[in-house]
TORKOL-4160 file (C-alpha; in steps of 0.2 Angstrom, whole numbers, padded with zeros to 4 digits, m for minus):
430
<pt num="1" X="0188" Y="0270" Z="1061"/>
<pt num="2" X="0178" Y="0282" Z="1052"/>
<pt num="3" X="0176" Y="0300" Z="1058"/>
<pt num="4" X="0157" Y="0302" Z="1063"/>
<pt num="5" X="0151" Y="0321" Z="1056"/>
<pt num="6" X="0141" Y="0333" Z="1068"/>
<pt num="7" X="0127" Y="0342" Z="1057"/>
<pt num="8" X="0136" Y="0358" Z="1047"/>
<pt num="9" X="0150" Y="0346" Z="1041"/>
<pt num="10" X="0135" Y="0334" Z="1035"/>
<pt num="11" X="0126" Y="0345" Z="1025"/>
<pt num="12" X="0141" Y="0353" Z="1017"/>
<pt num="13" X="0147" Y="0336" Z="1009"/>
<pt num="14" X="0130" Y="0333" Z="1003"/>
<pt num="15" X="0129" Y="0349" Z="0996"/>
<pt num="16" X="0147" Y="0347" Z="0986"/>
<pt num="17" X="0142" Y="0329" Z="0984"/>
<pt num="18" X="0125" Y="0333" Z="0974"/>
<pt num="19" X="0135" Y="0347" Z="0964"/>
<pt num="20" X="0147" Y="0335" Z="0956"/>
<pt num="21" X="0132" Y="0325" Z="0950"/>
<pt num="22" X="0123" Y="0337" Z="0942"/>
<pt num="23" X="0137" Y="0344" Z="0933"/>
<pt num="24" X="0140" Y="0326" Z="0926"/>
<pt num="25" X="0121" Y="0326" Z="0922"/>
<pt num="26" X="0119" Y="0343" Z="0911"/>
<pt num="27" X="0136" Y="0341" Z="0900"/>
<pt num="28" X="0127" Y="0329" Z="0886"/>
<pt num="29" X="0113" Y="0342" Z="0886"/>
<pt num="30" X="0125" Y="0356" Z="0882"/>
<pt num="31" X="0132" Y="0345" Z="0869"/>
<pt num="32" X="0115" Y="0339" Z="0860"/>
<pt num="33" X="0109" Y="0359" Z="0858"/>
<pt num="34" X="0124" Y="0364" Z="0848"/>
<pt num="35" X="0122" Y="0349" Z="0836"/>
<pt num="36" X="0105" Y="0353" Z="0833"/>
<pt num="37" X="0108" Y="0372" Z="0829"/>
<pt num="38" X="0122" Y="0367" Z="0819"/>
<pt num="39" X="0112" Y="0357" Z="0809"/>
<pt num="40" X="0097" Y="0369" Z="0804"/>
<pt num="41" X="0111" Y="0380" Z="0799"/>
<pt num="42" X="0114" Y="0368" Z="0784"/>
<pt num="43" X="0098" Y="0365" Z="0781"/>
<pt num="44" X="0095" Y="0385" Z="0777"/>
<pt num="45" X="0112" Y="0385" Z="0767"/>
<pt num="46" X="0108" Y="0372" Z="0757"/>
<pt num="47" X="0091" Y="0382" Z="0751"/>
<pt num="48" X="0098" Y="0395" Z="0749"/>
<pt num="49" X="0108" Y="0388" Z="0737"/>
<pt num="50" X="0095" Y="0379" Z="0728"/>
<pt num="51" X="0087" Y="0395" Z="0726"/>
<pt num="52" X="0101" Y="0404" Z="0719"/>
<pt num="53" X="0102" Y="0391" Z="0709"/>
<pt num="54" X="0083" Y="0389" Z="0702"/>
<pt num="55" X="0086" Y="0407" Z="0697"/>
<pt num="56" X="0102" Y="0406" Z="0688"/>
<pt num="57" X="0092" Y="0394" Z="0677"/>
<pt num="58" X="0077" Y="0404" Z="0674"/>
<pt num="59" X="0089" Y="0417" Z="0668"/>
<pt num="60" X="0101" Y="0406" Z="0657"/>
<pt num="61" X="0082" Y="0400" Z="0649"/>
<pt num="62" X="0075" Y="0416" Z="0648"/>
<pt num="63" X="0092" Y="0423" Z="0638"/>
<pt num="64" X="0093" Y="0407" Z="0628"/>
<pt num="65" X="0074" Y="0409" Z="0622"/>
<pt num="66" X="0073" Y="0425" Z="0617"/>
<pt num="67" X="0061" Y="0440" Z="0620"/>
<pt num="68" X="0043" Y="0434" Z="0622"/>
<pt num="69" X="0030" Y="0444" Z="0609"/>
<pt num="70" X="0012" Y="0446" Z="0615"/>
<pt num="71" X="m0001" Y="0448" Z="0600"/>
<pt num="72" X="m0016" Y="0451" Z="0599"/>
<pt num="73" X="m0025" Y="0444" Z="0582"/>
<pt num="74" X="m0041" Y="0446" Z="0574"/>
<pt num="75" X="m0049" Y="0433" Z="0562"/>
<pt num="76" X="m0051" Y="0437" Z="0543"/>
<pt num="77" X="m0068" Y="0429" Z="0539"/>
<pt num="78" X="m0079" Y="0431" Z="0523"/>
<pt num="79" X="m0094" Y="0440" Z="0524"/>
<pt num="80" X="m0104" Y="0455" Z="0517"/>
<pt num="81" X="m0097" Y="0474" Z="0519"/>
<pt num="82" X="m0108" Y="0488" Z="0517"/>
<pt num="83" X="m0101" Y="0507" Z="0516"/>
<pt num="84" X="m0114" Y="0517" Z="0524"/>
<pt num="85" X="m0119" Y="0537" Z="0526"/>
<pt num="86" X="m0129" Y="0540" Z="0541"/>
<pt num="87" X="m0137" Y="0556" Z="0543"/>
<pt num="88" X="m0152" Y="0561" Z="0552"/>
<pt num="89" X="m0169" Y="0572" Z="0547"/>
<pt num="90" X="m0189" Y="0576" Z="0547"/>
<pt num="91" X="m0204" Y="0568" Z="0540"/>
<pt num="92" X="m0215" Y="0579" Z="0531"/>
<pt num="93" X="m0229" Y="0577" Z="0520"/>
<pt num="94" X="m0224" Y="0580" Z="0500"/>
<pt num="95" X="m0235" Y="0595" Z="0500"/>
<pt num="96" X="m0240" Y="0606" Z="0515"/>
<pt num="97" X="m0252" Y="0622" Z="0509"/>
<pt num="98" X="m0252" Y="0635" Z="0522"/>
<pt num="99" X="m0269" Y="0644" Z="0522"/>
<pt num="100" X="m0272" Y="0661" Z="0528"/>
<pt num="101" X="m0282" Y="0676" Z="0526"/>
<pt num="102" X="m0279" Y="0688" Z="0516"/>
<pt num="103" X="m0292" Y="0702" Z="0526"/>
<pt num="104" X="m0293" Y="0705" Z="0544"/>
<pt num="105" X="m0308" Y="0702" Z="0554"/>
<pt num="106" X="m0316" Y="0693" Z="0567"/>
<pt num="107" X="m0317" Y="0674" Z="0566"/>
<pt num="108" X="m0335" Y="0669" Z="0564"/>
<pt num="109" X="m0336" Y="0650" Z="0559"/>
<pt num="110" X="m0325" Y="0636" Z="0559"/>
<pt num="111" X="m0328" Y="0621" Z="0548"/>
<pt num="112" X="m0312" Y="0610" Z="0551"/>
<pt num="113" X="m0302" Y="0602" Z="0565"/>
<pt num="114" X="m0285" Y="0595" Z="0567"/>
<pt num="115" X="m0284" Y="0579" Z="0554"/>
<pt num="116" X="m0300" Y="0582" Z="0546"/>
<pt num="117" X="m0300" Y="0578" Z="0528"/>
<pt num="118" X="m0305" Y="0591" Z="0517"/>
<pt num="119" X="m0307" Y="0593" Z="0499"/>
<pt num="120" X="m0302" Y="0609" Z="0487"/>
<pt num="121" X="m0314" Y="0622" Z="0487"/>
<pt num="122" X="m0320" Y="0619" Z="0503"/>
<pt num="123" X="m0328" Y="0630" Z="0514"/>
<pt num="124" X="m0315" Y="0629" Z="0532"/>
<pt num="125" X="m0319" Y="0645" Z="0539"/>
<pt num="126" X="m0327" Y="0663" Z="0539"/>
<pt num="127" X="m0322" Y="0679" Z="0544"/>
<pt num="128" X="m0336" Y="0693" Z="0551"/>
<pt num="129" X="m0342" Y="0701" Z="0533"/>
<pt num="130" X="m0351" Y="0714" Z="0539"/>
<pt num="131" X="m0339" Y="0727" Z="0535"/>
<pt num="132" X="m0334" Y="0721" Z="0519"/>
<pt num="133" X="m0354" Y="0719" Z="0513"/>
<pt num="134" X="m0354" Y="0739" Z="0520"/>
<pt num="135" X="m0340" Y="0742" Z="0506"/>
<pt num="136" X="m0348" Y="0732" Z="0493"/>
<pt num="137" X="m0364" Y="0744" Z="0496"/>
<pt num="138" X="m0354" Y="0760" Z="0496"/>
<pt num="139" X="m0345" Y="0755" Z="0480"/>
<pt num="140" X="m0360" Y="0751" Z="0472"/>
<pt num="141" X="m0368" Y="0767" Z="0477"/>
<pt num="142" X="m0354" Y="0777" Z="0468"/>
<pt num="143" X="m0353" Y="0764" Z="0453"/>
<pt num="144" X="m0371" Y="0771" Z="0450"/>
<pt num="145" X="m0367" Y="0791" Z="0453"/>
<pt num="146" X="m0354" Y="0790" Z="0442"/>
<pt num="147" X="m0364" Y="0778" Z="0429"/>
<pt num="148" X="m0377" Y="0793" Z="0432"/>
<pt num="149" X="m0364" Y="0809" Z="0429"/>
<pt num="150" X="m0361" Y="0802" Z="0413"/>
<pt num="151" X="m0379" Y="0800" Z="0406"/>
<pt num="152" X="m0380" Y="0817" Z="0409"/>
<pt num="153" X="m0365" Y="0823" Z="0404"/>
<pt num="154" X="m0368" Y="0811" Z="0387"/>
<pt num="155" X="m0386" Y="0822" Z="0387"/>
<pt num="156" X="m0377" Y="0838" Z="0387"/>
<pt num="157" X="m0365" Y="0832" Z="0375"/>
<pt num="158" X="m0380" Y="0830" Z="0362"/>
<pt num="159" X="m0386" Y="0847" Z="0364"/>
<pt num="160" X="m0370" Y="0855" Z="0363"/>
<pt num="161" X="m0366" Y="0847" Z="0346"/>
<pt num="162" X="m0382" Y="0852" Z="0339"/>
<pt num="163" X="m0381" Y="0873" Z="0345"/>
<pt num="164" X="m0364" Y="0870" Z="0335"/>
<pt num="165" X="m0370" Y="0862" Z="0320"/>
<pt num="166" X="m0386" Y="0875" Z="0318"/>
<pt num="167" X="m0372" Y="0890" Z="0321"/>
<pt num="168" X="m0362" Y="0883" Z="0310"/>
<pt num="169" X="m0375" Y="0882" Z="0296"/>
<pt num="170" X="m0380" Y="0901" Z="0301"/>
<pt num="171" X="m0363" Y="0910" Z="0299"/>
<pt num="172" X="m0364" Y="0908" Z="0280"/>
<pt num="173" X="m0379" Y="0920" Z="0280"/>
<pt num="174" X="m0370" Y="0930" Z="0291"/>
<pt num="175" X="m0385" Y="0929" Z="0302"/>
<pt num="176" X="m0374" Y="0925" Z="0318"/>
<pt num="177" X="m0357" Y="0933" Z="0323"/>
<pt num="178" X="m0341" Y="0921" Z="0320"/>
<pt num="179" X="m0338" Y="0921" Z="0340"/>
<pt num="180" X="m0355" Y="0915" Z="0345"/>
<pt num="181" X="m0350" Y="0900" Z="0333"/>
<pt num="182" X="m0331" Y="0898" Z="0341"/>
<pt num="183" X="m0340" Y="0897" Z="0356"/>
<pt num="184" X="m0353" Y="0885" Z="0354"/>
<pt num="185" X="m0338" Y="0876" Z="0344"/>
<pt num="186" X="m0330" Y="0877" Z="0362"/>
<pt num="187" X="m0344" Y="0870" Z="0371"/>
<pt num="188" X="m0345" Y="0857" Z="0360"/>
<pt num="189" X="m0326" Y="0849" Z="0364"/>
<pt num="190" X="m0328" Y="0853" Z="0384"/>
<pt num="191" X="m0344" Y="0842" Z="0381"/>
<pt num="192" X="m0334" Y="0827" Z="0374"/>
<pt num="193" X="m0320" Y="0830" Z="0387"/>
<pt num="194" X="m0332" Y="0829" Z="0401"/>
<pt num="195" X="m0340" Y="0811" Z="0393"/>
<pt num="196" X="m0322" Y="0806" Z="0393"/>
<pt num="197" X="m0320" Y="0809" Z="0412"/>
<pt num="198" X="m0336" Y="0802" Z="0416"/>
<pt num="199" X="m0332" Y="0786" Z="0406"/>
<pt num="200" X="m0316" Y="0784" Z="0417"/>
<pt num="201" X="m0327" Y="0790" Z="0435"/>
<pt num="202" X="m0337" Y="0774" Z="0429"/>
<pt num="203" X="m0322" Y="0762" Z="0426"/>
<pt num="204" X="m0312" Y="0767" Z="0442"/>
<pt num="205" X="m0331" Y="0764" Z="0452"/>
<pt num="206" X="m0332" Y="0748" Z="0445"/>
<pt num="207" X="m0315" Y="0744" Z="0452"/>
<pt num="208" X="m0317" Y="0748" Z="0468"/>
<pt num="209" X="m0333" Y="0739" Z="0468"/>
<pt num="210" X="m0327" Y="0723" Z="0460"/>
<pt num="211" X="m0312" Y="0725" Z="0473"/>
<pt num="212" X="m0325" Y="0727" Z="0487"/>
<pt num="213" X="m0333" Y="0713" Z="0482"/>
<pt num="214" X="m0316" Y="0701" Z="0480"/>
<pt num="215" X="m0312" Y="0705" Z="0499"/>
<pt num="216" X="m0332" Y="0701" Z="0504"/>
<pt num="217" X="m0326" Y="0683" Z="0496"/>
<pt num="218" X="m0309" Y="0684" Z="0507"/>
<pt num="219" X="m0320" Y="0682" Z="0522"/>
<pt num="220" X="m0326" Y="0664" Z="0513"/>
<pt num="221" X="m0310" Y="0653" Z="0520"/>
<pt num="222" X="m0307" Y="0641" Z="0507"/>
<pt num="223" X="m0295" Y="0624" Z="0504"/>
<pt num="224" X="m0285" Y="0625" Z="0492"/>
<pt num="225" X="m0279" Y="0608" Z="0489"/>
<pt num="226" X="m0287" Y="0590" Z="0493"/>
<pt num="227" X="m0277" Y="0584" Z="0511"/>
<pt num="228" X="m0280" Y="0583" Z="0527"/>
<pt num="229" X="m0279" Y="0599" Z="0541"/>
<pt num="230" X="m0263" Y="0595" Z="0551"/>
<pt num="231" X="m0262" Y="0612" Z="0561"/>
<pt num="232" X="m0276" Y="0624" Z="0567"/>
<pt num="233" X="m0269" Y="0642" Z="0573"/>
<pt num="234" X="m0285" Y="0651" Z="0577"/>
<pt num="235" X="m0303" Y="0648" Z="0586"/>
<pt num="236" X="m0318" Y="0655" Z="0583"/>
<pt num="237" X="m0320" Y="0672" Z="0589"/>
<pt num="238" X="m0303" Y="0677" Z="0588"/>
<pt num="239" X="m0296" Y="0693" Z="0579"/>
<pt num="240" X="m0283" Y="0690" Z="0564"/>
<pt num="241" X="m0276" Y="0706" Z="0558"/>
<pt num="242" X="m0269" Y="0705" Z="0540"/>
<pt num="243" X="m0259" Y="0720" Z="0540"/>
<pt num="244" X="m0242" Y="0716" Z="0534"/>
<pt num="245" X="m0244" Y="0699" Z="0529"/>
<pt num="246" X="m0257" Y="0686" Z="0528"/>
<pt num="247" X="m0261" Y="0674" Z="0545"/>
<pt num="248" X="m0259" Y="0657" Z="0545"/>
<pt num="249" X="m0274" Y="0650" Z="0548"/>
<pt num="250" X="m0271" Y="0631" Z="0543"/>
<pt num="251" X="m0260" Y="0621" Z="0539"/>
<pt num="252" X="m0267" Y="0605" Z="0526"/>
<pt num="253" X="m0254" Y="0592" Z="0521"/>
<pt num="254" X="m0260" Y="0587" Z="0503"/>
<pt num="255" X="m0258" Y="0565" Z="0506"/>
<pt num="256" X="m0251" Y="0558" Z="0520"/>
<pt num="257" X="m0250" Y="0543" Z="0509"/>
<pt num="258" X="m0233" Y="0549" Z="0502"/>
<pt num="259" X="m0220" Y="0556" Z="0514"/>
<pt num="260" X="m0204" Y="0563" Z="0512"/>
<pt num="261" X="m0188" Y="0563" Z="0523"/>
<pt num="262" X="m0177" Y="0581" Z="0523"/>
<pt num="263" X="m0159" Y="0573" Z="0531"/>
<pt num="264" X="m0144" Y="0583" Z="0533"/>
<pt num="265" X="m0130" Y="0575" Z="0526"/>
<pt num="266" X="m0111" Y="0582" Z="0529"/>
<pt num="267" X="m0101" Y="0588" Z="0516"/>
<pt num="268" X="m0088" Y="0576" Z="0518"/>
<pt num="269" X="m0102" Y="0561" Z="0515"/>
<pt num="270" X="m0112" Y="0569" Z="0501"/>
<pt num="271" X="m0100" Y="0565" Z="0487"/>
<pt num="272" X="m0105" Y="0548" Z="0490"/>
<pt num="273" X="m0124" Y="0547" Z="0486"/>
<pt num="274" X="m0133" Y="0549" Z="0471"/>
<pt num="275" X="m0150" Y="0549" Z="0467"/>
<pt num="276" X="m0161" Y="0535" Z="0466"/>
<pt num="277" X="m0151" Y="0525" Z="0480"/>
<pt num="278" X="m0160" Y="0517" Z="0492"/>
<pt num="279" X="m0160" Y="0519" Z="0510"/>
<pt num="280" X="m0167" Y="0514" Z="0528"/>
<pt num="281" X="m0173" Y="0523" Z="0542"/>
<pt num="282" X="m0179" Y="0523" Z="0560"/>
<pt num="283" X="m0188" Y="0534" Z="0571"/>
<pt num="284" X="m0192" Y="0534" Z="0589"/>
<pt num="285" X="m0208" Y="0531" Z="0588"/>
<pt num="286" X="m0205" Y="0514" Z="0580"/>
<pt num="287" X="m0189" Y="0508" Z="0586"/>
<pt num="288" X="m0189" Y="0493" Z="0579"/>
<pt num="289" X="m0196" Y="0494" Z="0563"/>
<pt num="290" X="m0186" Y="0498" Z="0548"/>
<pt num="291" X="m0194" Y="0509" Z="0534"/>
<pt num="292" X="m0186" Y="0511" Z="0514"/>
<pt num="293" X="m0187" Y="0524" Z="0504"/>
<pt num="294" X="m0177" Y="0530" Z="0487"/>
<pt num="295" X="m0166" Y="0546" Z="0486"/>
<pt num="296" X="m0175" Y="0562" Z="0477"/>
<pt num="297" X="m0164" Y="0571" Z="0474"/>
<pt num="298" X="m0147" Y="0582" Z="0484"/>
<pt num="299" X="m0153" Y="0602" Z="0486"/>
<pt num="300" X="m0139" Y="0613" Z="0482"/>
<pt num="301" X="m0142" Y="0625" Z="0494"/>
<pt num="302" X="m0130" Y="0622" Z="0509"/>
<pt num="303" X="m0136" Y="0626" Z="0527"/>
<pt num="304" X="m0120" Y="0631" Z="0538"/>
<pt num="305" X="m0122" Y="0626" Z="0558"/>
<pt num="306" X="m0110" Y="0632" Z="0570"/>
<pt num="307" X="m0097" Y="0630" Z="0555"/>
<pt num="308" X="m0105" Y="0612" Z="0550"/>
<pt num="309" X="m0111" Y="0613" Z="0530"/>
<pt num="310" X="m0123" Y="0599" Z="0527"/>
<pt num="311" X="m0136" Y="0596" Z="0513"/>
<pt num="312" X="m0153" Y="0593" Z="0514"/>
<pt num="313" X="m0155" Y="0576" Z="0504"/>
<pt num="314" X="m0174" Y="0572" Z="0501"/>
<pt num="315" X="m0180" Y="0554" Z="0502"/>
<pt num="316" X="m0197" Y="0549" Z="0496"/>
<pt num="317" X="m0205" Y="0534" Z="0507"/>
<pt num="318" X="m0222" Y="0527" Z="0505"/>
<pt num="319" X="m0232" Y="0527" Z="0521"/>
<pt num="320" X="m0251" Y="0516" Z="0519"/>
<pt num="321" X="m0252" Y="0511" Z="0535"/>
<pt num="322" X="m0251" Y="0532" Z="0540"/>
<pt num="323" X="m0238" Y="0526" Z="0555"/>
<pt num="324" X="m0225" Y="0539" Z="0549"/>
<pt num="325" X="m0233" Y="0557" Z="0555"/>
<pt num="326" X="m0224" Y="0574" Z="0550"/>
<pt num="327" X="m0212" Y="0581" Z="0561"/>
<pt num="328" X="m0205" Y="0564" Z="0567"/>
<pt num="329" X="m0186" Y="0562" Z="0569"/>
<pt num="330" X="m0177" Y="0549" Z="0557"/>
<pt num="331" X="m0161" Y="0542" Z="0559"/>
<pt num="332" X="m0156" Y="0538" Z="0542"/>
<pt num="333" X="m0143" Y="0526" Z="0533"/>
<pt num="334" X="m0139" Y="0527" Z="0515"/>
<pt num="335" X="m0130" Y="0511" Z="0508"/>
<pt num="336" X="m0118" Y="0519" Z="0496"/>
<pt num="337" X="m0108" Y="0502" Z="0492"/>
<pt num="338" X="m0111" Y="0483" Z="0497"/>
<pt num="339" X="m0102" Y="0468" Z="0492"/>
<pt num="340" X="m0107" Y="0450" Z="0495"/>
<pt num="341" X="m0097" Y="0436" Z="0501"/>
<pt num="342" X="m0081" Y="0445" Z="0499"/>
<pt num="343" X="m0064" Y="0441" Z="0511"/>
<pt num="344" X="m0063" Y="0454" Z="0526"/>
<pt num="345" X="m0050" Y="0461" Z="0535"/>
<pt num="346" X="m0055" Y="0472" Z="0553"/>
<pt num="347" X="m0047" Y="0490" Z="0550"/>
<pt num="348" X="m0039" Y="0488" Z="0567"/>
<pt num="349" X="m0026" Y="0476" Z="0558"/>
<pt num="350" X="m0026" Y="0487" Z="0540"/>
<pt num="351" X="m0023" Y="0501" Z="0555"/>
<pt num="352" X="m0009" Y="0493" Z="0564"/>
<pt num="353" X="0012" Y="0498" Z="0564"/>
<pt num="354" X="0024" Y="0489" Z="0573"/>
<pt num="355" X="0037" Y="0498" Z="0585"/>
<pt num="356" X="0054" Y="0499" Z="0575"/>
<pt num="357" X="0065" Y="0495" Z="0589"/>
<pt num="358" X="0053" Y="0479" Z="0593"/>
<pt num="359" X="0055" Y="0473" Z="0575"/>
<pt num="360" X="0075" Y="0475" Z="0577"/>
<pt num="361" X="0074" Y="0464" Z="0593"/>
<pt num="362" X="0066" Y="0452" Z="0585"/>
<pt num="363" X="0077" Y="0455" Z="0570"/>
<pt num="364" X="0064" Y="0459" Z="0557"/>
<pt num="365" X="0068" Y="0474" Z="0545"/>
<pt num="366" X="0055" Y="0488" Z="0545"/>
<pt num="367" X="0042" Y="0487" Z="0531"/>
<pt num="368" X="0041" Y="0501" Z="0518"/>
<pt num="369" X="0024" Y="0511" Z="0516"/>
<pt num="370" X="0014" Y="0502" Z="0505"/>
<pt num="371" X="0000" Y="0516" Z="0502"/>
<pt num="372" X="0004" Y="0530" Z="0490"/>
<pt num="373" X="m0005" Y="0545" Z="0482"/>
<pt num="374" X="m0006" Y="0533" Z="0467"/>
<pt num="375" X="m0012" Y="0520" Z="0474"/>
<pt num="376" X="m0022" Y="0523" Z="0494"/>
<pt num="377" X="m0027" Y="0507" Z="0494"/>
<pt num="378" X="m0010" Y="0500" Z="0495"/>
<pt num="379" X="m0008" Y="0493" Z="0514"/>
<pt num="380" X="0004" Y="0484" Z="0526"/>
<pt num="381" X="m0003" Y="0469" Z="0534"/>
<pt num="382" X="0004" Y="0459" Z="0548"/>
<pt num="383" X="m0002" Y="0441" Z="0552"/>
<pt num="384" X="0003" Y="0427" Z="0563"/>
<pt num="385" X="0011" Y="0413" Z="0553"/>
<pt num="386" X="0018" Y="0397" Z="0563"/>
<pt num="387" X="0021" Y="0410" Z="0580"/>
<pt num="388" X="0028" Y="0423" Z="0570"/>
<pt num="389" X="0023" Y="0438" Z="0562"/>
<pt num="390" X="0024" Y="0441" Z="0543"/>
<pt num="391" X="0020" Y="0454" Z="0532"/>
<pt num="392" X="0005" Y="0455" Z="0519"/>
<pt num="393" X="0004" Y="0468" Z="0507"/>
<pt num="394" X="m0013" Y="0470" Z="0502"/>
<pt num="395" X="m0026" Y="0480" Z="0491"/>
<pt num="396" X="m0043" Y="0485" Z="0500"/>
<pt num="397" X="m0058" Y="0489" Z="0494"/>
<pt num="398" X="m0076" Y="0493" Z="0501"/>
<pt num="399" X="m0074" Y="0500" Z="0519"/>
<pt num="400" X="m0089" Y="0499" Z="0532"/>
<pt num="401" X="m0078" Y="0507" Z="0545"/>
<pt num="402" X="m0074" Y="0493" Z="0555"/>
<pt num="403" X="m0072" Y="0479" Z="0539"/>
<pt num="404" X="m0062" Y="0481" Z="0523"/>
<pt num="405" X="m0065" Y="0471" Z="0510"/>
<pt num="406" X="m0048" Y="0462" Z="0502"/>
<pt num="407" X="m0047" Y="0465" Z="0484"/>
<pt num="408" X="m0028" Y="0458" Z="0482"/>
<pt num="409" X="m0014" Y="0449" Z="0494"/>
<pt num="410" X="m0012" Y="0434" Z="0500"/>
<pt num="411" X="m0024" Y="0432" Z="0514"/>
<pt num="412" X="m0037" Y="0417" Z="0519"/>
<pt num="413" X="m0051" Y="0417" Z="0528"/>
<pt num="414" X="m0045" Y="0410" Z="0546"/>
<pt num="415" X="m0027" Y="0421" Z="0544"/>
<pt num="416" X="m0023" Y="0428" Z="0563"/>
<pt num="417" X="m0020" Y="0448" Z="0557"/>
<pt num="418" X="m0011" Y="0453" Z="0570"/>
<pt num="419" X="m0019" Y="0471" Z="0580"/>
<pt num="420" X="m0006" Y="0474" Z="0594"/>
<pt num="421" X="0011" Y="0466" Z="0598"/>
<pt num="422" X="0021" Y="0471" Z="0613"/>
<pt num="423" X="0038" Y="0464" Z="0623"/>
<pt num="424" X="0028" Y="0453" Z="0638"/>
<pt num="425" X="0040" Y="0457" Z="0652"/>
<pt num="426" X="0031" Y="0443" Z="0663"/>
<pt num="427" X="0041" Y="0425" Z="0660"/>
<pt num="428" X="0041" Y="0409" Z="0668"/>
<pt num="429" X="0041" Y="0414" Z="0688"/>
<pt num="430" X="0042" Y="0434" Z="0684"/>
């Protein structure tokens, strides 16, 4: 007969009882948790080692390929090269009169502005004459004193020779004394002297006239060439003193219709032009227009600047239109050389020297220098041939700085001339 449990007996069994059951409840939890773990593990091991294993490949690949070159290349085309000698300079007219004055005096009249056109002997300008009219009158006052002083004297002269001659005639009859003959003898000669100095009196008054009168015509401002006025310095009323040297009063250009070009050429370029080459020029005021002219001639006078020796080289351009104006800046360009339809090859390339240690890694031997004092236009050349770079030895001619023109090698237009090559550390993933 069972045993009937009060209350605290009851509840401990229960408690005892539901324990047992959980305990048999949670062991295949446990268990599936550890599986699971366990399994995430081989899944990271086994990337791992397809990693690793990736990697190893890229480096057996790498090490079986080689180095990888990087070049850079530019095209050999055909076209035209042009050696140029750029320099700049002024415009000025071919002939530019400065007039002045050569008396000093008050400006009075004006007859020419800036750009007027004036002909040769034409009246510009004139100075106050009153003072110089004042001299003209003076010295014409003393030119007719002195012309005076010697009538007189002439007069004297006369009587003189005749109290000599009559004396003369008288000392044979011993009517006279011989000292009243020396002395009208005497007389005689001073008379004679005194003509003498009265002839010269006359000749230095007509000087100073005809001097007085050359510097009342100085007050008369004249052209004296056909042109045009390009500069006025003075205005009417205004004071120029001719002291030390004469005032500029004008400046006349002779024919705007010509212009020359003064360019300063550097020492190192003038070797290259000679006269009668053509060249082109531009200035600021008409940027895009493009004017000729012809080479004059190379000045021999060098002008040094800050330890800069240049030469003026004088261009002579034509100018009907009147669009060039003097005193305008031009940028010039002399074409000393030009060939047509030639092969060229970019200096970069003709410029270009592999590293020696890169051409050991990529077992090519280093390449002798081609250039000698003989011959400087001797030259190494790399170009890109099937991937790989070969060396050209070529012969350059005409240079335009950034173009060579090919005179001998073997090199066709479309060639890859290699510029740069370097070791491209960057391969496959890396």
């Amino acid at each position: 007969m069972p045993t009937e449990l009060g209350p605290p007996e009851l509840g401990r069994e229960m408690k005892e009882s539901a324990y047992e059951a959980g305990a048999r409840d949670n062991f295949p939890v446990q268990r599936s948790s550890r599986s699971r773990r366990l399994s995430r593990l081989a899944i990271w091991v086994g990337v791992a080692l397809l990693i690793a294993g990736g990697v190893a490949l890229v480096v057996l690949r790498r090490a079986q390929a080689g180095p990888q070159i990087h070049y850079e290349t530019a095209l050999a085309d055909r076209g035209t090269i042009a050696a140029k000698v750029t320099a700049t300079g002024n415009v000025s007219a071919l002939l530019t009169v400065q007039v002045g004055s050569q008396v000093s005096g008050r400006v009075q009249e004006l007859f020419v502005d800036y750009n007027s056109p004036v002909k040769k002997e034409e009246v510009i300008a004139r100075l106050d004459p009153l003072l110089y009219q004042a001299a003209v009158e003076q010295a014409q006052a003393q030119y007719l004193s002195a012309q005076s002083s010697l009538k007189k004297d002439q007069a004297q002269e006369v009587n003189a020779k005749i109290t000599y001659d009559r004396d003369k005639s008288l000392i044979a009859s011993q009517v006279i004394a011989q000292s009243d003959v020396d002395t009208a003898e005497a007389n005689y000669e001073v008379a004679k002297a005194q003509i003498d100095a009265d002839q010269s009196n006359v000749q230095s008054a007509l000087a100073t006239l005809n001097q007085a009168k050359v510097n009342l015509g100085y007050t008369t401002i004249i052209s004296p060439i056909d042109g045009i006025v390009i500069s006025r310095s003075v205005d009417v009323g205004q004071t120029v003193a001719a002291s030390f040297q004469a005032p500029v009063l004008f400046t006349i250009a002779q024919d705007l219709g010509t212009m020359q070009v003064d360019t300063n050429v550097g020492e190192a370029d003038v070797g290259r032009l000679v006269a009668g080459m053509k060249a082109t020029f531009t200035v600021d005021a008409y940027p895009t227009r493009e004017f000729t002219g012809t080479l004059r001639q190379i000045r021999n006078a060098a002008q040094t600047l800050q330890n800069v020796v240049t030469y003026d080289a004088v261009i002579d351009v034509k100018n009907p239109d009147l669009a060039l104006k003097p005193g305008m800046t031009a940028n010039v360009t002399f074409v000393a050389a030009q060939k047509d339809n030639v092969v060229r090859l970019k200096n970069a390339a003709l410029r270009f020297e592999p590293d020696p240690q890169l051409l050991q890694r990529m077992k090519l031997s280093e390449p002798a220098q081609a250039a000698s004092a003989q011959d400087p236009n001797r030259r190494n050349l790399w170009v890109l041939r099937d991937g790989k770079p070969v060396l050209v030895q070529v012969t350059v001619g005409v240079s335009d700085g950034t173009w060579s023109e090919l005179v001998q090698g073997d090199i066709r237009t479309g060639d890859e001339l290699i510029t740069d090559m370097s070791l491209n550390a960057q391969r496959g993933f890396f």
